[in-house]
C-alpha positions as CSV (number, residue, x, y, z in Angstrom):
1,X,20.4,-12.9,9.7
2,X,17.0,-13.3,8.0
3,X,16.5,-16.1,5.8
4,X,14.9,-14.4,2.8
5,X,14.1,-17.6,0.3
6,X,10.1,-18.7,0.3
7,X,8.7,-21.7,-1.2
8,X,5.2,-22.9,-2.0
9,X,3.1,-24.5,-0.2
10,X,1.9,-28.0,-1.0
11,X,1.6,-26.9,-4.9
12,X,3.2,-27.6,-8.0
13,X,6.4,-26.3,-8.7
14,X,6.4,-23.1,-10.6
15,X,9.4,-23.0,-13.0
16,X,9.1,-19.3,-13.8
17,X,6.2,-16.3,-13.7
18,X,5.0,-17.3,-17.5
19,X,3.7,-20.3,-16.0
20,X,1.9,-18.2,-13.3
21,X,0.2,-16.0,-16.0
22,X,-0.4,-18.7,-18.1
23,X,-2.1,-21.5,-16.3
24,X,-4.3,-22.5,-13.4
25,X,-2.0,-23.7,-10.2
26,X,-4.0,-25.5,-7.3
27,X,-3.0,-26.6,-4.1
28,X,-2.6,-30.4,-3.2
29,X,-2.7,-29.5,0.7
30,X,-6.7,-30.7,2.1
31,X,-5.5,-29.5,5.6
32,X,-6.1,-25.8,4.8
33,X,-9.1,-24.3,3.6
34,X,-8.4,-23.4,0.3
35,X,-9.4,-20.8,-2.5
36,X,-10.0,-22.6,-5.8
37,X,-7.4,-22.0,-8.7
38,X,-5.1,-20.0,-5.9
39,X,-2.1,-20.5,-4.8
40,X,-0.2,-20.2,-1.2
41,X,3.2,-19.1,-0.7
42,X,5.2,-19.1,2.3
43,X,7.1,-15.7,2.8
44,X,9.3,-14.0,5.7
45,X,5.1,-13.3,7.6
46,X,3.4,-15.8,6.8
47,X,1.0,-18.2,4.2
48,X,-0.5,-15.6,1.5
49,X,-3.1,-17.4,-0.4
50,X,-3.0,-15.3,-4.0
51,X,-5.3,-15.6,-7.5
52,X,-1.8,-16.7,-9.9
53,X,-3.6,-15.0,-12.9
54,X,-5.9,-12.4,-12.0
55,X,-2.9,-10.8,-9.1
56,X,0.4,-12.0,-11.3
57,X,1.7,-9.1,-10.5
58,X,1.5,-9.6,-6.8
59,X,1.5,-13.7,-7.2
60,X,5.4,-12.9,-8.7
61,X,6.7,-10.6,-5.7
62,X,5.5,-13.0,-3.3
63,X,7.4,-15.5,-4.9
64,X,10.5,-14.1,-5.4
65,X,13.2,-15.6,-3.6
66,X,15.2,-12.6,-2.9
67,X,12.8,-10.2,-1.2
68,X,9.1,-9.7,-0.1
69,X,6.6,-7.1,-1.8
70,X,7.6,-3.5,-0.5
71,X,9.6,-5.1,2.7
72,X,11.7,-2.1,3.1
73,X,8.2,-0.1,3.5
74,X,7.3,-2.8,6.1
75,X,10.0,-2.3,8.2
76,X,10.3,1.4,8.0
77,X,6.6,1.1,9.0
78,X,7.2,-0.8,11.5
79,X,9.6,1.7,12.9
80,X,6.5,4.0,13.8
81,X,4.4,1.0,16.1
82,X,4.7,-1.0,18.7
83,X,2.3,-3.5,20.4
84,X,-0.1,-1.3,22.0
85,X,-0.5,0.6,18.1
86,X,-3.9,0.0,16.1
87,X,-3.2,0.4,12.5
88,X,-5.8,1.6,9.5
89,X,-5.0,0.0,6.0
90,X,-6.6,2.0,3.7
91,X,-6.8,-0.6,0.3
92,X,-5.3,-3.7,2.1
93,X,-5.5,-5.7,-1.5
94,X,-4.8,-9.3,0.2
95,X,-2.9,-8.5,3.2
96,X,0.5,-7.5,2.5
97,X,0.4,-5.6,5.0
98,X,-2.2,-6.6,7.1
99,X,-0.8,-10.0,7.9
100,X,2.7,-8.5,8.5
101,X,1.5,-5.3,10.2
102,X,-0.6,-7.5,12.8
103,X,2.0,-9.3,14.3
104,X,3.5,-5.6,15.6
105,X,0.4,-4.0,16.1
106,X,-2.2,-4.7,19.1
107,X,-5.1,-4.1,15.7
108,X,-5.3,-4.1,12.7
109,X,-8.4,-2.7,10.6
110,X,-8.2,-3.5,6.8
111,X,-10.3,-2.0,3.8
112,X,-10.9,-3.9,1.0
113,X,-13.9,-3.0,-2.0
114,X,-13.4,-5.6,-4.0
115,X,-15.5,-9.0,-3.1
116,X,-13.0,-10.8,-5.2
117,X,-9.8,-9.5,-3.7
118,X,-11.2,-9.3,0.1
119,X,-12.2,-13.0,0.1
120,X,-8.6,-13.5,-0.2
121,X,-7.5,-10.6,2.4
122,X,-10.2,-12.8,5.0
123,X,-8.7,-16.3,4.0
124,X,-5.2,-15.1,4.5
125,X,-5.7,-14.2,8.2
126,X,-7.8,-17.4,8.4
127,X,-4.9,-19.8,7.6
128,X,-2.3,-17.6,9.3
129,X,-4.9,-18.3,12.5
130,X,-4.5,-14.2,13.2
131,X,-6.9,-13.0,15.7
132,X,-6.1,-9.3,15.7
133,X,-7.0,-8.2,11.8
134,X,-10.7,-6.9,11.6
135,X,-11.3,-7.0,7.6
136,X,-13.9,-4.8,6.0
137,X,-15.9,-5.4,3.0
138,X,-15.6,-1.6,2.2
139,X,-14.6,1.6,0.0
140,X,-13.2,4.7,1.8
141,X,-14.1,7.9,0.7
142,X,-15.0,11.7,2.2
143,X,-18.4,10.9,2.7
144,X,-20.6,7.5,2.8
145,X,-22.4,6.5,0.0
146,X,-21.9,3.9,-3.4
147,X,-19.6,3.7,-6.3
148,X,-18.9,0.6,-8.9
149,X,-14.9,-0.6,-9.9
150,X,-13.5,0.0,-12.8
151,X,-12.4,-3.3,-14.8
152,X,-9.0,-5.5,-14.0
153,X,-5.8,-4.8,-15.5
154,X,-4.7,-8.1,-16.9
155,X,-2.8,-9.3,-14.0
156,X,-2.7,-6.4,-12.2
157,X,-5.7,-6.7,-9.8
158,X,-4.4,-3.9,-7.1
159,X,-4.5,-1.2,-9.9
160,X,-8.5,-1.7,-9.8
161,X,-9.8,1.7,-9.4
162,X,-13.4,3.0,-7.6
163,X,-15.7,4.5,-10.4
164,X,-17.5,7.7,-9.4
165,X,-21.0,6.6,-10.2
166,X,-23.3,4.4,-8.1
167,X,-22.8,0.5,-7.6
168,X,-22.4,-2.7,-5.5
169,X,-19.7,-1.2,-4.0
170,X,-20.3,0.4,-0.3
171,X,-18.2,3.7,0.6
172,X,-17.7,4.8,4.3
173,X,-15.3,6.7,6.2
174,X,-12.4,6.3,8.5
175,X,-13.9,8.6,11.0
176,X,-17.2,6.3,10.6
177,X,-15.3,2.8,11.0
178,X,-13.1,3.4,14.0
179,X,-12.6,5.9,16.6
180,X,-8.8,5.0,17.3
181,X,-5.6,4.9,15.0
182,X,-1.8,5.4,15.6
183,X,-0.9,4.9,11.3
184,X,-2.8,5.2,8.4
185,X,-1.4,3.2,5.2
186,X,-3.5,4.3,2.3
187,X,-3.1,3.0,-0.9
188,X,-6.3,3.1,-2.5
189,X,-5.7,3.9,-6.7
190,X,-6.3,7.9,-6.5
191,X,-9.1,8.1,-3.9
192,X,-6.1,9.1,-1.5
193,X,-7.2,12.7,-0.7
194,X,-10.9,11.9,-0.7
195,X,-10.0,9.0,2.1
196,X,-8.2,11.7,4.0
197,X,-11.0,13.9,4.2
198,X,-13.3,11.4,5.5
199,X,-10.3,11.1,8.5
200,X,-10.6,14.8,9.9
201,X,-12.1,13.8,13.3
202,X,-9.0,10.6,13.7
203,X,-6.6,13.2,13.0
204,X,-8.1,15.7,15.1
205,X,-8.3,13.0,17.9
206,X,-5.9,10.6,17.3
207,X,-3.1,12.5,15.3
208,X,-1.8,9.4,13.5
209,X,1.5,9.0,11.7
210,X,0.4,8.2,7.5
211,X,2.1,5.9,5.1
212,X,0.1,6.8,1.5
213,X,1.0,5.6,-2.0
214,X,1.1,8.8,-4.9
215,X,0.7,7.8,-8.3
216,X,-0.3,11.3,-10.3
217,X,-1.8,9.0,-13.0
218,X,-4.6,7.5,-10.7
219,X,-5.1,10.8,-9.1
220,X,-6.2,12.5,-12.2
221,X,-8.5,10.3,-13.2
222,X,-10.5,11.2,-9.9
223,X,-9.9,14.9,-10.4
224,X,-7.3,15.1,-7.8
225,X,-3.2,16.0,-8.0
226,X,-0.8,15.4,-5.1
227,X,-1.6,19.2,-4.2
228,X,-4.6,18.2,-2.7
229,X,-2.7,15.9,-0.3
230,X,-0.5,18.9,0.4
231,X,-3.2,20.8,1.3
232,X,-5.1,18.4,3.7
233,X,-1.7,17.6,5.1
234,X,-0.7,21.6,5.9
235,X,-4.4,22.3,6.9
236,X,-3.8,19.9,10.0
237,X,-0.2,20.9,10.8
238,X,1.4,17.9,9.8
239,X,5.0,17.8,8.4
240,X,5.4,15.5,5.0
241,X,8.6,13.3,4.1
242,X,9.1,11.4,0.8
243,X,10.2,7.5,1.4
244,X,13.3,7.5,-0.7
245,X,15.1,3.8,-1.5
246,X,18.8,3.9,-0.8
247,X,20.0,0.5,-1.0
248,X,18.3,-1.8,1.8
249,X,16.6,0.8,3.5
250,X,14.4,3.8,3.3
251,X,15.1,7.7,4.4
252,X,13.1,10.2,4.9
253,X,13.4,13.3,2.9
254,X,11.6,16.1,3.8
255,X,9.3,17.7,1.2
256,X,9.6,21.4,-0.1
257,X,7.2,21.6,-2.3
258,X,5.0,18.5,-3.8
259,X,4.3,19.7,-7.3
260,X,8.4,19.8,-7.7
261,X,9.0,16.4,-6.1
262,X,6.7,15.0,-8.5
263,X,7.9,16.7,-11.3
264,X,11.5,15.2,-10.3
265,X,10.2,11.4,-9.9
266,X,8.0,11.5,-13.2
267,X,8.3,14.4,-15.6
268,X,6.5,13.1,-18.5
269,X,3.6,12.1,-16.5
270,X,3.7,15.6,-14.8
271,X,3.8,17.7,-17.5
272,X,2.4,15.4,-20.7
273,X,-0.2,13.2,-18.8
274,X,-0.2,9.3,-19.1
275,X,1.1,6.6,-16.8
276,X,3.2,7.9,-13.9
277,X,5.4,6.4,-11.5
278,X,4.0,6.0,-8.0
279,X,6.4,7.3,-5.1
280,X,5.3,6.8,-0.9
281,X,5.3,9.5,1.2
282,X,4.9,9.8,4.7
283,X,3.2,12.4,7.0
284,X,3.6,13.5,10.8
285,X,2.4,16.0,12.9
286,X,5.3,18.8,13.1
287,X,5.8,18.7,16.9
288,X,5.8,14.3,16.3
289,X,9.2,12.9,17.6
290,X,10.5,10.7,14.8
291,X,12.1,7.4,16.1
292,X,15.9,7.6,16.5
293,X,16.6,4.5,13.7
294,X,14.9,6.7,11.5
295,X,17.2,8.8,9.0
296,X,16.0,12.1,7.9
297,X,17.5,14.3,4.3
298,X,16.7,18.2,4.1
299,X,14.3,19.0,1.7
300,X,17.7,20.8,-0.4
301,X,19.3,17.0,0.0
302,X,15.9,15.0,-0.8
303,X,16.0,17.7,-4.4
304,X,19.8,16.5,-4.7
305,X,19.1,12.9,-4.1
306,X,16.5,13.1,-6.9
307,X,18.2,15.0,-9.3
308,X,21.0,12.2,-9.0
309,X,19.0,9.4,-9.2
310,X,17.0,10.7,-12.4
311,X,20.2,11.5,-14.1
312,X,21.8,8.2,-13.4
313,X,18.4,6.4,-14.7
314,X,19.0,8.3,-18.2
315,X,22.4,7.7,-18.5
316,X,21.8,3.8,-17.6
317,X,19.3,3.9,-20.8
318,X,22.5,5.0,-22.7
């Protein structure tokens, strides 16, 4: 059975999250290299070194005791690779999934923009001693060139978005990084679909398996909707399944139609605009042969499953 509870590493305690979003934490431990004002936690994978104020967010789902941030994802991911796989992680934030992800995988390559929050995705594989995760100082995009980020959500550093207009920030492409994947997590704050076209040769070649985030909201605000993923994903053959939660683990439901399964999982954002609720999704080719473990809903049973879970959300509310 695993042993789910985490504590800090050679820092203060930390009574509750207020106190993360409220005041400076810093390590007492001189054997580790450290990150001023940070703060290291040990979880089910590993030391994750995390900015308590700028990533609260993230700094509070590393430290709760009952579960690690999107574990259910992790293992469903890991369903899909084994130690000969070489993984792409397409907005790897700190390493949340790098660090974990490497310890399956024979590679790991991880993209990170931000200088702030890739100086943390470097120092977490540095005091996990992990050989195997190449890090990249880098945006993705459909073609190479420069953009800028958009400012910090107060706490929230992983919703920090590309801006479409020419900066610090250096943009290349999966097809120009690396000439070999097996998956493809992307989770890059609407830039999904312009990520995926700068992949056409990898898929062409490599025909990986992809784990991507889908958050309407983000995807607007660079002039895309989750039919543009359809698209790319039926103009290379590939099959797409929605990660659904059912208690303590994930099924795959197959997807009829995108527009409707987002319409299901957010309806005001769908049809009113505004702040949506981000949903995973993940895409095969259509002759790939899913691992056995792995359970699979009809896309008539993914709608039903949906339907169910919105109406038992609204009557909660009540």
């Amino acid at each position: 059975m695993i042993n789910k509870s985490r504590t800090t590493v050679n820092y203060v305690d930390i009574p509750s999250i207020q106190d993360i979003s409220g005041r400076i934490i810093t390590t007492m431990n001189e054997k580790l290299p450290i990150i001023p004002n940070s703060v290291t936690v040990k979880t089910l994978y590993g030391l994750l070194s995390v900015d308590p104020k700028r990533d609260a967010k993230i700094a509070s789902r590393l430290l709760d005791k009952e579960s690690y941030h999107q574990h259910q994802a992790l293992l469903l991911i890991k369903k899909f690779i084994n130690e000969n796989s070489v993984v792409i992680d397409a907005g790897a934030h700190i390493g949340t999934f790098s660090i974990p992800l490497s310890k399956w995988a024979k590679k790991v390559v991880s993209f990170e923009p931000s200088p702030d929050t890739f100086k943390y995705l470097e120092h977490n594989s540095l005091i996990n001693d992990i050989k195997n995760v190449e890090a990249k100082k880098l945006g993705l995009g459909s073609a190479p060139g420069r953009a800028s980020l958009g400012e910090v959500q107060p706490g929230n550093a992983g919703s920090q978005m590309l801006q479409d207009r020419p900066g610090d920030i250096v943009i290349s492409t999966i097809d120009a990084e690396t000439n070999e994947a097996d998956l493809i997590k992307i989770d890059v704050e609407g830039m999904e679909p312009a990520v995926l076209g700068g992949a056409k040769k990898t898929f062409t070649s490599n025909q990986p398996v992809v784990f991507l985030e889908v958050n309407l909201y983000a995807l607007r605000k660079h002039d895309f909707s989750q039919r543009d993923i359809a698209k790319f994903f039926k103009s290379i053959g590939y099959r797409m399944y929605c990660c659904l939660e059912i208690g303590d683990r994930i099924v795959l439901g197959k997807i009829l139609n995108t527009s409707l399964l987002t319409c299901l999982i957010s309806p005001r954002a769908f049809f009113l605009g505004g702040p949506s609720l981000s949903f995973d999704i993940m895409a095969s080719p259509h002759n790939y042969k899913m691992p056995e473990s792995v359970e699979i809903f009809s896309p008539l049973k993914t709608i039903y499953f949906l339907i169910k879970q919105k109406i038992g959300q609204k009557l909660g509310k009540n």
